[in-house]
N, C-alpha and C positions, 0 to 999 in steps of 0.2 A: 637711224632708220626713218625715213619719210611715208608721209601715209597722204594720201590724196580722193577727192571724193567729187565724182561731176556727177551734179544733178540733171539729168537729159529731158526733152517732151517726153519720151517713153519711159528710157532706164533711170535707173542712179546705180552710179558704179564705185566700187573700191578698189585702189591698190596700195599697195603694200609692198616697198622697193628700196632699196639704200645704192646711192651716186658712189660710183668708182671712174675718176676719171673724164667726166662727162659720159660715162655710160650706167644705163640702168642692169640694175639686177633685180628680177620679178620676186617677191617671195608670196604672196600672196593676190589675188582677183576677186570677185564676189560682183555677181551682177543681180538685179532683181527689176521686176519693170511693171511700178504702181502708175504709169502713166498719167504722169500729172497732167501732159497739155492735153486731156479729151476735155474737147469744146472751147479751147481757148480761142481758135483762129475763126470759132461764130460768134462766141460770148465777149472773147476780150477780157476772159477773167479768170483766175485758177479758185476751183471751186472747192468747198469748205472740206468735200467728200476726199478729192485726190489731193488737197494738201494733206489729211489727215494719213493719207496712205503714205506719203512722204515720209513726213515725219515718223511714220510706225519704221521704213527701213534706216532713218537716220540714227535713231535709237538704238539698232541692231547692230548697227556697225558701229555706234560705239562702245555696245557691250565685246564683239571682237576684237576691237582695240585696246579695251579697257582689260580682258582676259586675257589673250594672246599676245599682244606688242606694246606691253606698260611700258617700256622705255621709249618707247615711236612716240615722234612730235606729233602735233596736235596737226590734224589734216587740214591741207588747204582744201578748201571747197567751192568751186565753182559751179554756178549756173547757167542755162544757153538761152534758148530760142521761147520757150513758155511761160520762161520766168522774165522775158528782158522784155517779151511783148505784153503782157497781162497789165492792165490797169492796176491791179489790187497787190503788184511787185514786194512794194514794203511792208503791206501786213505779213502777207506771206513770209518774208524775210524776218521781219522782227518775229514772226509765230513762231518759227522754226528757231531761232534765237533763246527764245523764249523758253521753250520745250527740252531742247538737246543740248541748249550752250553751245551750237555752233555758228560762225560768222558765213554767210554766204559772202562770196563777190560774185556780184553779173556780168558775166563778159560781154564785151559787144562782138557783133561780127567780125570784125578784125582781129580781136584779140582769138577769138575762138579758132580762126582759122591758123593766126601764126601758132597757137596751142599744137593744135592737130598738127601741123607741118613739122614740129618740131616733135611729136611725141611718136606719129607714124614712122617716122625716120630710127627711132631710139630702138627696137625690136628687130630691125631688118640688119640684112648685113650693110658694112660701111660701102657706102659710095665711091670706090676708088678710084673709077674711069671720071669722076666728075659728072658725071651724065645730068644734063637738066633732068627735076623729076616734078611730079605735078599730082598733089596730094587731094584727093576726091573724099568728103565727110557728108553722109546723107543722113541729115539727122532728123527725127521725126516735127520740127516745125522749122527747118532751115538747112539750106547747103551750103557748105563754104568750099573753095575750089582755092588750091592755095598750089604757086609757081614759082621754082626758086633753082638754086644747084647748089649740091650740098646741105649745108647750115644756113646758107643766105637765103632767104625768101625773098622774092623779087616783087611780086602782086599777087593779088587773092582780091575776091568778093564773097560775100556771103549773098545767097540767093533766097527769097523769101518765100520758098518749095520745102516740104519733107511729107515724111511717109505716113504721119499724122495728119497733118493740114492737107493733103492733099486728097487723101482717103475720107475724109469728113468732106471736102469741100465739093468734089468729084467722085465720089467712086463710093456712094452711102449702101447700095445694093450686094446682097449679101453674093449675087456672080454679075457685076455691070455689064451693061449693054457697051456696045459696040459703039453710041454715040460719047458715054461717061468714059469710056475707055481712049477715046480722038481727042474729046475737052479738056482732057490730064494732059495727053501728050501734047498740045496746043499750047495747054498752059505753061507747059516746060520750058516747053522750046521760047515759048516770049520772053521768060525769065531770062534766058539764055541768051539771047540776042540782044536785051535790055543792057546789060550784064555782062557781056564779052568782055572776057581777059585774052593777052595774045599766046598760046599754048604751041610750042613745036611738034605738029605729029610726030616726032620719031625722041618725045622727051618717057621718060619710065613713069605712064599712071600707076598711083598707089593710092587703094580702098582703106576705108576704112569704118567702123562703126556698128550699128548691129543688122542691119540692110546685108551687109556684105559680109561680113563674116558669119552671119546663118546659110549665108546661099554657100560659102564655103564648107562647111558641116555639112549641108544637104548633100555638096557634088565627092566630099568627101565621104559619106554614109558614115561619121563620128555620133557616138552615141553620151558624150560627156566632148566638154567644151577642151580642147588642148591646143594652146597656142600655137605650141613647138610644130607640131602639124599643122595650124593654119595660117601662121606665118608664112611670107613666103611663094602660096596656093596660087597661082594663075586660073583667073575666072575671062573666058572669052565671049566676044560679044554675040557668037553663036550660041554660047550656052546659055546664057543669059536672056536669046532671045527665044529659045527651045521652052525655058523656063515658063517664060512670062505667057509665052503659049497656054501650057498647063494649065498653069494656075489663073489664067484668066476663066478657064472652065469649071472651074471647082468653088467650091464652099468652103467658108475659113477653117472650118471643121473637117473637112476633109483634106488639106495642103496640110492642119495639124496631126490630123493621123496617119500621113505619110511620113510626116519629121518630126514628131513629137520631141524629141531635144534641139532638132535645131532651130525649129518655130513657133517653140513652147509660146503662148505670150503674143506671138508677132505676127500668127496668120492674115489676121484681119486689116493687116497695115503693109506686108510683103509684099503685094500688088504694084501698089503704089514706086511704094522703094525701088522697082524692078523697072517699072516705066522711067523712072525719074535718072536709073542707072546706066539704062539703055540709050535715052533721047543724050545723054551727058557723052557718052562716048559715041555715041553715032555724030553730033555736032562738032566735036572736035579730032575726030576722023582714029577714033581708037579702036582699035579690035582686040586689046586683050589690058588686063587690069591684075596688078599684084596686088595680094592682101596683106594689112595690117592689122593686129589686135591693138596698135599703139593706139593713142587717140589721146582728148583733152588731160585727163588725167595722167599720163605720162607726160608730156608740155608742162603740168602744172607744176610737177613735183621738177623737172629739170630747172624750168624760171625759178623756182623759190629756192634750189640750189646756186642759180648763178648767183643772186640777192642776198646771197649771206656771206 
C-alpha cells in the first residue's frame, strides 16, 4: 500500500492507493487547505503563521496513517509552486522535517507537470483511440500545461499564474472592478503567449486540481466530494464563462454560501482560477474540458512504483 502527500499554495492532500498493474486503486483522499502561499508572490517568503498550519495537517495525516494504514509505506511528499518560489524553502523544509519526520522533495515545473500528466491520466478511463490529450493543472501559485498521447508526454511548461498569485496580485477587492478584472486577463494571456506549447485543437483537454473540480461540485450540485462522479464531468467553455459572470458580482462570502462544500476554503481565490481557466481554453481554441481528480499525488505514488 502506497500513501503520497503534495503540499499545494492552497491545499495539502492525501492519498491512499495500492499499484495493480500500472493502475491505481483509490482507498483513501483527505484534502485540507492551510494555504501556505498567502503572500508569498509579494513577500517571497512562507510565513511562520502558514508554515505552522502546514505542519498542524502534516501531523494529522500522519496520525491517519499511523491508525489506519500501519502497514502503508512511508509517503512520498512533494511540494510545488510556494515552496519552490519562497526564499526561506529550506527552513521550511527542515521545520517540517523537524516536526513530523517527514522528507519534502520540491518539484520543479517540469517535474510537477510530468506528475499531473501522468496522475490525471490514472483515474480516467484508458486512452484506447490514442487520442493526443493535454493535461491543464491550475494550481494556486503556478500552471503547468502538459501535451503528450497516452503515457508519452511530449511538452509541457509550467506558467508562472495561479489562483493565489493572481488574486493577491490583481484581484485584492473583495468584488474587482472591471479594470483588475482586464489586468488578470492581460496577465494571463502574456503568460500564455510567453509560454506557447504547440496543442491540436481537436487533442482531449483534461482539468485538474481544486479550481476545477469545485466548479465540478458546483455544476454538479454534490454536497460531499465523490470522485466516481467527478471524474469524467465535462465543464464547457460557456459554462465556465456563465460562471465567472456570477461570480465576478458577488462577495467570497456570498459564492461561499451558494457552494458551501464545493467552495468551502476557495471563494476568495475561485475568481481568479476561473479567468485563468477560461483565457487557457479560449487561447487554445477549447470549448469543452474533462475532469480529473487525479493530480501530483497520483504521478507521485505511480514514479515511486516504477523506481522500485
Amino acid at each position: 500500500m502506497k500513501t503520497a502527500i503534495d503540499i499545494g499554495t492552497n491545499t495539502v492532500l492525501l492519498l491512499v492507493a495500492t499499484v495493480e498493474e500500472g493502475c491505481l486503486n483509490i482507498i483513501e483522499e483527505q484534502q485540507r487547505v492551510p494555504r501556505l502561499g498567502r503572500g508569498v508572490d509579494h513577500d517571497n517568503k512562507i510565513t511562520d503563521t502558514a508554515a505552522s498550519r502546514v505542519i498542524e495537517v502534516l501531523l494529522e495525516y500522519r496520525e491517519i496513517l499511523d491508525t489506519k494504514f500501519p502497514d502503508a509505506e512511508s509517503p512520498v511528499i512533494t511540494a510545488t509552486s510556494a515552496v519552490r518560489d519562497a526564499a526561506n524553502r529550506k527552513d521550511f523544509i527542515t521545520r517540517c522535517a523537524h516536526k513530523t519526520g517527514f522528507n519534502i522533495k520540491v518539484l520543479s515545473g517540469n517535474e510537477e507537470a510530468e506528475y499531473t500528466y501522468q496522475g490525471a491520466q490514472s483515474v480516467l478511463p484508458a486512452n484506447k483511440a490514442g487520442r493526443s490529450q493535454t493535461v491543464l493543472d491550475i494550481g494556486g501559485g503556478s500552471t503547468e500545461i502538459a501535451d503528450g498521447r497516452g503515457e508519452q508526454l511530449a511538452e509541457s511548461h509550467s506558467f508562472d499564474m495561479g489562483c493565489v498569485r493572481y488574486t493577491e496580485r490583481f484581484l485584492g477587492a473583495d468584488i474587482p472592478t472591471n479594470g483588475e478584472i482586464k489586468a488578470c486577463r492581460r496577465a494571463v494571456r502574456d503568460q500564455l503567449e510567453a509560454g506557447a506549447i504547440s496543442i491540436s485543437d481537436r487533442t482531449q483537454l483534461i482539468g485538474v486540481a481544486g479550481t476545477i473540480t469545485s466548479l465540478a461540485m458546483a455544476k454538479l450540485e454534490l454536497t460531499e466530494y465523490d470522485p466516481a462522479l467527478i471524474n469524467g464531468y465535462t465543464l464547457s467553455l460557456s459554462g465556465i464563462r456563465s460562471l465567472m459572470r456570477s461570480f465576478s458580482r458577488l462577495l467570497p462570502k456570498e459564492i461561499e454560501s451558494q457552494y458551501p462544500e464545493a467552495l468551502g476554503g476557495r471563494a476568495e481565490i475561485i475568481l481568479a482560477g476561473l479567468l485563468i481557466l477560461e483565457e487557457v481554453m479560449s487561447y487554445y481554441n477549447q470549448r469543452k474540458l474533462t475532469v480529473s481528480t487525479g493530480g501530483i499525488r497520483h504521478g507521485a505514488i505511480l514514479e515511486d512504483n516504477r523506481m522500485q
